[in-house]
N, CA, C and O of each residue as an XYZ file, in Angstrom:
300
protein
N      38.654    109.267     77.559
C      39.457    108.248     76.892
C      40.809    108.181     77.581
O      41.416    109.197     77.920
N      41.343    106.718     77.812
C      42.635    106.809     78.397
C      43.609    106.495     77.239
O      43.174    105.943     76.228
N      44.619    106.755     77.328
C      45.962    106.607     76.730
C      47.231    105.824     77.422
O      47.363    105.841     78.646
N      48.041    105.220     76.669
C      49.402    104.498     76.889
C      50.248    104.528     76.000
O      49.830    104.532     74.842
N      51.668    104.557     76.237
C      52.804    105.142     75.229
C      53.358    103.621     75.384
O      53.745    103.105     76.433
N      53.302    102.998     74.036
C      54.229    101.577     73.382
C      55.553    102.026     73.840
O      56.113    103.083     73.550
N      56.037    100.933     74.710
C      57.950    100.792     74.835
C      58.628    100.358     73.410
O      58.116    100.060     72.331
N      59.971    100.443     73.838
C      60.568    100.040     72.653
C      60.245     98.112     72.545
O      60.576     97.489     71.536
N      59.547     97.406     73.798
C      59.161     95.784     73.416
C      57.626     95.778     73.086
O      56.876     94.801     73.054
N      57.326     97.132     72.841
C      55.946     96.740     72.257
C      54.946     96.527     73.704
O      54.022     95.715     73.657
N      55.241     97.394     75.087
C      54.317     96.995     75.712
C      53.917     98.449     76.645
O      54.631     99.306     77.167
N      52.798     98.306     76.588
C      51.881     99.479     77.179
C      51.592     99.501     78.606
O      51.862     98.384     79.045
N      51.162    100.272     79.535
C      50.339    100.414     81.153
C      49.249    100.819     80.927
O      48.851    101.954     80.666
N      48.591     99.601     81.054
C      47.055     99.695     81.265
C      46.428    100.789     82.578
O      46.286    100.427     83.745
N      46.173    101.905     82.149
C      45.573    103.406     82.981
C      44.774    102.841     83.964
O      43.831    102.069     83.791
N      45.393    103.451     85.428
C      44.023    102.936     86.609
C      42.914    102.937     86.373
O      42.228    102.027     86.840
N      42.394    103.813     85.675
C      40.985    103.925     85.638
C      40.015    102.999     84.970
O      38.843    102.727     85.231
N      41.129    102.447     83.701
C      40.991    100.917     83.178
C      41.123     99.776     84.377
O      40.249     99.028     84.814
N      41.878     99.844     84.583
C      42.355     98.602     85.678
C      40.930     98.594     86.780
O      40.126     97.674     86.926
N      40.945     99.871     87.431
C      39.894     99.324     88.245
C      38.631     98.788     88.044
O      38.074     97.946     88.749
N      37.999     99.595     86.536
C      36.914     99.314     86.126
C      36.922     97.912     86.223
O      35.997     97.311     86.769
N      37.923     97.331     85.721
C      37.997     95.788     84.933
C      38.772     94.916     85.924
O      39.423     93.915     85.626
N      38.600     95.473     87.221
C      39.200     94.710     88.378
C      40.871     93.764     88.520
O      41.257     92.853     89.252
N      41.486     94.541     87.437
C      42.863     94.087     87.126
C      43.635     93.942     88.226
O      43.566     94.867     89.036
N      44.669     92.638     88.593
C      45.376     92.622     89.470
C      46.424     92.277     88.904
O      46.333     91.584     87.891
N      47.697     92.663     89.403
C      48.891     91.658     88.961
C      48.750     90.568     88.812
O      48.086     89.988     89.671
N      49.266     89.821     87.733
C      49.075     88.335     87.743
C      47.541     88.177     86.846
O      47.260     87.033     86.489
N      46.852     88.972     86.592
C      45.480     88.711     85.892
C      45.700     88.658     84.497
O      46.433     89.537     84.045
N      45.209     87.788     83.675
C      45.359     88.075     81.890
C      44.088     88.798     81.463
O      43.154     89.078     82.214
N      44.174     89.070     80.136
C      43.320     90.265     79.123
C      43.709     89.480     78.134
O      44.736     88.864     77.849
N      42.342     89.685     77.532
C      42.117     89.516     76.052
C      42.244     90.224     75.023
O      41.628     91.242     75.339
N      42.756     90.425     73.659
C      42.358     91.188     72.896
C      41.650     90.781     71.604
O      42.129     89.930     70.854
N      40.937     91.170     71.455
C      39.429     91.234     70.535
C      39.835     92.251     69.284
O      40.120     93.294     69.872
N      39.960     92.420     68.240
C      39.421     93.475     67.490
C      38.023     92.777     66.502
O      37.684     91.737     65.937
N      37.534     94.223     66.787
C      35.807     94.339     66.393
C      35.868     95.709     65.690
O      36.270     96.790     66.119
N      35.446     95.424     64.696
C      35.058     96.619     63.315
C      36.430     97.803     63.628
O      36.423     98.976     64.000
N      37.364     96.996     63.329
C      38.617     98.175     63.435
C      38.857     98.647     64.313
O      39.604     99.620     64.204
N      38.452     98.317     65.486
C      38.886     98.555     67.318
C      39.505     97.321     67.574
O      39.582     96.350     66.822
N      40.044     97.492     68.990
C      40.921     96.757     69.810
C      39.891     96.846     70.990
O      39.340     97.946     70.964
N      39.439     96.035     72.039
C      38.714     95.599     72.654
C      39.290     95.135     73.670
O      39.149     93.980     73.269
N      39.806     95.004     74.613
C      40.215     94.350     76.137
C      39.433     94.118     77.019
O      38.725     94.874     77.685
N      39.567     93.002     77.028
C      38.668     92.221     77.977
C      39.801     91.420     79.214
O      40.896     90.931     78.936
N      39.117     91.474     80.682
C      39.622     90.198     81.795
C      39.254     89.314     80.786
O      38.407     89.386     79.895
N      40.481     88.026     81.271
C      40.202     86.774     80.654
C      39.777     86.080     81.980
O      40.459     86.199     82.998
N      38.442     85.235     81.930
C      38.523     84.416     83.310
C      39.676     83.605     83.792
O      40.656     83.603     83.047
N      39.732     83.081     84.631
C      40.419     82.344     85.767
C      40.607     81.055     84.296
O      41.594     80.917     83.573
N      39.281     80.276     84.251
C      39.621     79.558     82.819
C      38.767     79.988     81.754
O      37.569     80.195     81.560
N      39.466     80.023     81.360
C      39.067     80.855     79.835
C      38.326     79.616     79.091
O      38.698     78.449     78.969
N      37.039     80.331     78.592
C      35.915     78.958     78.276
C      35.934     78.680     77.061
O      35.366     77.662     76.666
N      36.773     79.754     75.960
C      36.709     79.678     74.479
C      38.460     77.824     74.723
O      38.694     76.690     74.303
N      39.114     79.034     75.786
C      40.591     77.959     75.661
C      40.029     76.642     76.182
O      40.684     75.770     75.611
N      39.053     76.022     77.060
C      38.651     74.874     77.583
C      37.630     74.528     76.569
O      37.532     73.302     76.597
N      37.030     74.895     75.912
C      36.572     74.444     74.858
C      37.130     73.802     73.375
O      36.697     72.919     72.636
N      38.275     74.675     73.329
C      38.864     73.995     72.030
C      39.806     72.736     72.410
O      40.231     71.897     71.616
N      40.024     72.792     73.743
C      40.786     71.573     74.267
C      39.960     70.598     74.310
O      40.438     69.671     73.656
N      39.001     70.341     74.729
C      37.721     69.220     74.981
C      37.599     68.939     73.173
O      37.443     67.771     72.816
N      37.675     70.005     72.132
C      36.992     69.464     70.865
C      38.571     68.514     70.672
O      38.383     67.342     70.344
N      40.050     68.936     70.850
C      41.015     67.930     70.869
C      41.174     66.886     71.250
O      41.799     65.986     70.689
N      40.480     66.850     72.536
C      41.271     65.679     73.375
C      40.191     64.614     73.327
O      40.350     63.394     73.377
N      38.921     65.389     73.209
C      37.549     64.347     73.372
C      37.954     62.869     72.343
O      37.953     61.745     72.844
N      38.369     63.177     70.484
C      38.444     62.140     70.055
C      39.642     61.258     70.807
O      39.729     60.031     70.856
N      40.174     61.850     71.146
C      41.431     60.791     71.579
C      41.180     60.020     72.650
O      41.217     58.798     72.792
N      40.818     61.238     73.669
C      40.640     60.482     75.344
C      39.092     59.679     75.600
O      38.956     58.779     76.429
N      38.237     60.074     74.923
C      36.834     60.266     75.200
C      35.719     58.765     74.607
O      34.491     58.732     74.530
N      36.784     57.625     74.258
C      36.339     56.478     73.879
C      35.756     55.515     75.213
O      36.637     55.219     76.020
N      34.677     55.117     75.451
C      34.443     53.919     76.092
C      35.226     53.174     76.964
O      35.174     52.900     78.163
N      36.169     52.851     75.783
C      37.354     52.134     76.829
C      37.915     53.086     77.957
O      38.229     52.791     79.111
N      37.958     54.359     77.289
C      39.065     55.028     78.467
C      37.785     55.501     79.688
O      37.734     55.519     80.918
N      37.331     55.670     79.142
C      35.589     55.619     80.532
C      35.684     54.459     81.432
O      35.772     54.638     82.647
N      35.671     53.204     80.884
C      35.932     52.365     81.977
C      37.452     52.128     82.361
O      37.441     51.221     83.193
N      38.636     52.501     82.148
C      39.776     52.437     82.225
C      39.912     53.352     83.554
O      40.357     52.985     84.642
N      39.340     54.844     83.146
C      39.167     55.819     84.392
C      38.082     55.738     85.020
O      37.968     56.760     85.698
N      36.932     54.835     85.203
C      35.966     55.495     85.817
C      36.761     55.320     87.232
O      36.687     56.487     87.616
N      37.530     54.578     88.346
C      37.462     54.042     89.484
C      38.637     55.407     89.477
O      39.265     55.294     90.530
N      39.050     56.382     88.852
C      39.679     57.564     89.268
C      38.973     58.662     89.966
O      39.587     59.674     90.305
């Protein structure tokens, strides 16, 4: 089991041995999940499919009419 000591802003170092498993680079995001009273970290992909999904259920009524199909198709 690895361990990390909370700063005084509330932020931890994710342990190499984490990082490599989970191919962490600077600049990469993580998820956090809790599941049955755990905390769970996960890589978040490049695009995150839960975040491109709830955008499409937003934007679809707005953008996603007929008109705007032929408005954009020649884009």
């Amino acid at each position: 089991m690895e361990s990390s000591r909370l700063t005084s802003k509330y932020q931890a170092t994710i342990p190499k041995r984490v990082r490599e498993q989970l191919a962490l680079g600077a600049g990469d995001r993580v998820s956090f999940r809790i599941v049955r009273g755990r905390v769970v970290l996960e890589k978040t992909p490049a695009h995150d499919p839960s975040y491109l999904e709830a955008m499409e259920r937003v934007l679809r009524p707005e953008w996603g009419s007929a008109t705007d199909d032929d408005a954009y198709a020649d884009l």
